[in-house]
C-alpha positions as CSV (number, residue, x, y, z in Angstrom):
1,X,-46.8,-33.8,2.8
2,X,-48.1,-34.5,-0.5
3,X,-51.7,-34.7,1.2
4,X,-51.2,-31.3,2.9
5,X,-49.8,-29.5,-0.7
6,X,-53.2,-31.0,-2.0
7,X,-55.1,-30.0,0.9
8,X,-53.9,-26.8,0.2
9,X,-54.8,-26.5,-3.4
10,X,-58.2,-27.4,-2.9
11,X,-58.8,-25.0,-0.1
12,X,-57.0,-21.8,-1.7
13,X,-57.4,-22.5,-5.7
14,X,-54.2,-24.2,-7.1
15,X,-51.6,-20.8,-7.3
16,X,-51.3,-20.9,-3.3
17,X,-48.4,-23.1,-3.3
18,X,-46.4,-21.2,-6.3
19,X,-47.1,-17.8,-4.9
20,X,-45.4,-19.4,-1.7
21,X,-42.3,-20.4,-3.4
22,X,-41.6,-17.2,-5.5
23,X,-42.3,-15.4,-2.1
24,X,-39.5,-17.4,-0.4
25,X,-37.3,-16.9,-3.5
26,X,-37.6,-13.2,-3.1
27,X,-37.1,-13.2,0.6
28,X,-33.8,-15.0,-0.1
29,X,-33.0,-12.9,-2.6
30,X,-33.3,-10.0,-0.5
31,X,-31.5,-11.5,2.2
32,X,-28.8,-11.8,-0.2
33,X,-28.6,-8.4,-0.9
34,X,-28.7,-7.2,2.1
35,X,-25.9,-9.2,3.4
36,X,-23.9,-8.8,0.2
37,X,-24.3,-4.8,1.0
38,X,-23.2,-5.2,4.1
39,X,-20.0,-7.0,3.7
40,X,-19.1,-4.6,1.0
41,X,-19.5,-1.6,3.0
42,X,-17.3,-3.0,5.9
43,X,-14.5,-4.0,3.5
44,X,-15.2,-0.2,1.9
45,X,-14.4,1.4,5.0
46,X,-12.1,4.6,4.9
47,X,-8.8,4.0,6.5
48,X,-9.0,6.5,8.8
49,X,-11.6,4.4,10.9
50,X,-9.2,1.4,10.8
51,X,-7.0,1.0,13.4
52,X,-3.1,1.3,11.3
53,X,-0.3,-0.8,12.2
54,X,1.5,0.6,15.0
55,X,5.4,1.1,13.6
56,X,7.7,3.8,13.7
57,X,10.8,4.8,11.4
58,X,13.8,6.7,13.1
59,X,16.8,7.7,11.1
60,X,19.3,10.5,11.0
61,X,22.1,10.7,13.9
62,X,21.3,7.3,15.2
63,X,24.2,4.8,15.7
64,X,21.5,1.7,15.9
65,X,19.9,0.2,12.6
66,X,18.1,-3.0,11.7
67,X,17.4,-2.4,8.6
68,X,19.2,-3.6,5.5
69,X,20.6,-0.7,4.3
70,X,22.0,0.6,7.8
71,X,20.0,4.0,7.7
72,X,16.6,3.6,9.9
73,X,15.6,1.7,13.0
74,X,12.8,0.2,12.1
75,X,10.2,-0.4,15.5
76,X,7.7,-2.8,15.1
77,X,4.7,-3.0,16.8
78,X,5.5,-5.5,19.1
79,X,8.8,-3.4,19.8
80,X,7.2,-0.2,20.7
81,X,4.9,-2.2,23.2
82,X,7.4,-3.5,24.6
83,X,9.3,-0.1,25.8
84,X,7.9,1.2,29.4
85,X,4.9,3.0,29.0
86,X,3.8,5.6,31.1
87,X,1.3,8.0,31.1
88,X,0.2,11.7,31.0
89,X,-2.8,12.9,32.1
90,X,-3.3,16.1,30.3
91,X,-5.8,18.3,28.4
92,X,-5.3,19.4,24.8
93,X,-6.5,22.1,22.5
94,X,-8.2,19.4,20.5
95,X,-9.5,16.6,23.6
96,X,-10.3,17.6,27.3
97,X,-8.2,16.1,30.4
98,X,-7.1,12.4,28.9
99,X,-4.6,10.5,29.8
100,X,-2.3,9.3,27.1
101,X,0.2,6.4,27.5
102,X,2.9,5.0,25.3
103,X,6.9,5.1,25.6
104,X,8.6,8.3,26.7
105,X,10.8,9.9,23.4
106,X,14.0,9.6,25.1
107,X,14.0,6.0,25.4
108,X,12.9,5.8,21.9
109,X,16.0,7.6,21.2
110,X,17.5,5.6,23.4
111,X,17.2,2.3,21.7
112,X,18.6,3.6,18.4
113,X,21.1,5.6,19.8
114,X,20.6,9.1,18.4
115,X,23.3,12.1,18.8
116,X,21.2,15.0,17.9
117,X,19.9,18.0,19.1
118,X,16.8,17.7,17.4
119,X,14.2,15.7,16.5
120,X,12.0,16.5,13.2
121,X,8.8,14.4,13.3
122,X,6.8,13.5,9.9
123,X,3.4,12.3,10.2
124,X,0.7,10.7,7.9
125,X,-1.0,14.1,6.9
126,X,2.8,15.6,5.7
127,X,3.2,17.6,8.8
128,X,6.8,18.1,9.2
129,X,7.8,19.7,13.0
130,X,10.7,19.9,14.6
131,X,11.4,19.3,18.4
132,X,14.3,20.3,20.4
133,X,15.9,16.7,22.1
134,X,16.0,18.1,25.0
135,X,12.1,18.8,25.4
136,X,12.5,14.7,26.4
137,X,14.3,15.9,29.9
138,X,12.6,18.9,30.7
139,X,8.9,17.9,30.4
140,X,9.0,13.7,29.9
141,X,7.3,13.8,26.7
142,X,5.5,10.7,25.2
143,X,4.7,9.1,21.9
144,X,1.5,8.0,23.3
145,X,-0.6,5.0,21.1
146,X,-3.9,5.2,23.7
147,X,-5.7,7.6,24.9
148,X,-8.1,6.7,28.4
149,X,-7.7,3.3,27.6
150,X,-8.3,3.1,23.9
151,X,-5.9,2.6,21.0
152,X,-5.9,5.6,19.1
153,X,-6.8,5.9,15.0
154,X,-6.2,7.7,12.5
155,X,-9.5,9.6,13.0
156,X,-8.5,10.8,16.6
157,X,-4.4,11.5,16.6
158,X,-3.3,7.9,15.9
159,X,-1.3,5.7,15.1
160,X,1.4,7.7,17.5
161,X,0.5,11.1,19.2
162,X,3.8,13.4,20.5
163,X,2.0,14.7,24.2
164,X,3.4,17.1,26.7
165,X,2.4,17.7,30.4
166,X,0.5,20.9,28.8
167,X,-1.3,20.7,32.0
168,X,1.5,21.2,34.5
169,X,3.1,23.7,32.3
170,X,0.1,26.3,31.3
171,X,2.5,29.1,30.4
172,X,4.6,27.6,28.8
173,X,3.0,25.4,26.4
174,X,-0.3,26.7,25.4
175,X,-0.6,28.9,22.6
176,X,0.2,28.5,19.4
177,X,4.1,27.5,20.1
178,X,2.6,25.4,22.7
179,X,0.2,23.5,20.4
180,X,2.6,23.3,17.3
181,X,4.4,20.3,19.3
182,X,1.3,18.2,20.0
183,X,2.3,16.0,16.7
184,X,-0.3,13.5,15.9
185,X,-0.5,11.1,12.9
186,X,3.6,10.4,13.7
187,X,5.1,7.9,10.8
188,X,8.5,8.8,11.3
189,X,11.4,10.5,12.8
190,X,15.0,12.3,12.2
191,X,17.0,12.9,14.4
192,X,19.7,15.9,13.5
């Protein structure tokens, strides 16, 4: 090695070898950078391109708790997978014909209980609607968490998305009555 560094030298005048190493210096340097750029950005990604923890808070008129305090049914993740899903296939003012899946809202209500008539949903953006309980007989409604397939986000109605057979009921519920009950961004409910 030392023969070829000498070699070297004698061939291209004696700063061939230096300007070689500060050359690879930068190039690591750079390389550093760039990396250290991109692992900040991922970590600095807005939480609305995140997938959120699925959960969902229900309190009011329910005679089921788990929490400590008695007042809200807390449902995990895991515990809203686990309720039957089924789907609706269904177009929106805001996506064309999807189908959305996730656990119907009267077995929701179901598990903790409730004794309303009513249902007021709050959601991430401090939406605040409120649905009549018996919306849940007359047209199946689901809390979807997927739509086609795909977990839904903050960024496109997630973590929870309240969806009604729109389709199969056109006169009923399009419009602007119709569209105030597609509740997306769902954190919580109350039932009264």
């Amino acid at each position: 090695m030392a023969n070829l560094i000498a070699t070297l030298r004698k061939a291209t005048g004696a700063s061939a070898v230096p300007w070689r190493a500060r050359w690879r210096a930068g190039l690591m340097g750079l390389m550093a950078l760039i990396v250290g750029l991109a692992v900040g950005c991922a970590h600095a990604q807005p939480p609305s391109r995140q997938i959120p923890v699925l959960s969902l808070d229900v309190q009011g008129k329910i005679a089921n708790t788990n929490d400590a305090a008695h007042h809200v049914y807390h449902f995990s993740e895991a515990q809203l997978l686990a309720l039957p899903v089924h789907p609706i296939t269904t177009s929106t003012t805001w996506t064309p014909r999807s189908t959305f899946s996730g656990p119907r809202l009267a077995d929701i209500l179901k598990v903790v209980g409730a004794h309303g008539t009513e249902v007021e949903f709050h959601t991430f953006d401090d939406y605040v609607y409120t649905v009549p309980v018996s919306d849940c007989d007359r047209y199946g409604v689901i809390v979807a968490y997927s739509m086609n397939g795909q977990r839904l986000k903050l960024s496109d109605f997630g973590p929870l998305f309240l969806i009604y057979p729109r389709d199969a009921y056109p006169d009923e519920l399009k419009g602007a009555l119709g569209d105030s009950k597609f509740i997306w961004q769902i954190k919580a409910l109350i039932v009264k």
